[in-house]
C-alpha positions in Angstrom: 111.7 93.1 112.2 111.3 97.2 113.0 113.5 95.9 116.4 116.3 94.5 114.1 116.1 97.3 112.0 116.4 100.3 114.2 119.2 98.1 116.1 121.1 97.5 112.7 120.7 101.2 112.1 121.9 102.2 115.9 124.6 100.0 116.1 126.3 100.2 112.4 124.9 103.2 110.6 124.2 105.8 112.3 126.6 109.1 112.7 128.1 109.5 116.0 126.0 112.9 116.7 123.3 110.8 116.9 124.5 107.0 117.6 123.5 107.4 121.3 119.7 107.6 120.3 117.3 105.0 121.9 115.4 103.3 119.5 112.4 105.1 120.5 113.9 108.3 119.7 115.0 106.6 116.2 111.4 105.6 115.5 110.0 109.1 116.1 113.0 111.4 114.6 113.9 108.7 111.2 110.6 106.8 111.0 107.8 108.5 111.9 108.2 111.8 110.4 106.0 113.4 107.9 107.6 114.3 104.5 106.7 116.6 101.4 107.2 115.0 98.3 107.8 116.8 95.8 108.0 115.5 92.0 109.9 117.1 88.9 110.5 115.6 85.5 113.4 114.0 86.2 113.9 113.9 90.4 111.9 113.0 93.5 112.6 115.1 96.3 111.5 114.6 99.8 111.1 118.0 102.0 111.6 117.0 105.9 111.3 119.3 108.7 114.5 120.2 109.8 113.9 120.4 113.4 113.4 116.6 113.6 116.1 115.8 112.0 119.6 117.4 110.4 119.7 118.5 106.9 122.3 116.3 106.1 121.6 112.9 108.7 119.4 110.8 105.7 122.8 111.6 103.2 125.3 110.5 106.6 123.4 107.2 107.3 122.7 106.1 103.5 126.8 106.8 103.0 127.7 104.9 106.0 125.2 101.7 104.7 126.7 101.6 101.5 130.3 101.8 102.8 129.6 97.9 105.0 129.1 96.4 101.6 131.6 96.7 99.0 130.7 97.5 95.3 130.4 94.4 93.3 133.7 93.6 91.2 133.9 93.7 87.2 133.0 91.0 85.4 
């Protein structure tokens, strides 16, 4: 199941700065790193180490997964 995953994720959603990854380097950089989380009132944030990984790869790869599915249509 991780081996599907990290293929699904190499081979359809990831950015191109970083779609030549092996899937080891995905499971250490996107898996296996340690996050802050932080909780507000009304948000949940999660404070990554930057050196890992981009500020803005997690925002990238969640945009390019919701792009292979349509939205549902009205009703």
């Amino acid at each position: 199941m991780a081996y599907n995953l990290a293929n699904f994720m190499r081979t359809l959603a990831l950015p191109e700065a970083v779609a030549k990854w092996s899937l080891t380097s995905l499971r250490e950089k996107l898996v296996k790193i340690s996050a802050k989380i932080v909780t507000h009132a009304r948000y949940v944030t999660f404070q990554m180490a930057e050196v890992a990984v981009p500020r803005d790869l997690p925002e990238e790869i969640l945009r390019m997964i919701a792009q292979l599915r349509p939205p549902p249509s009205p009703a």
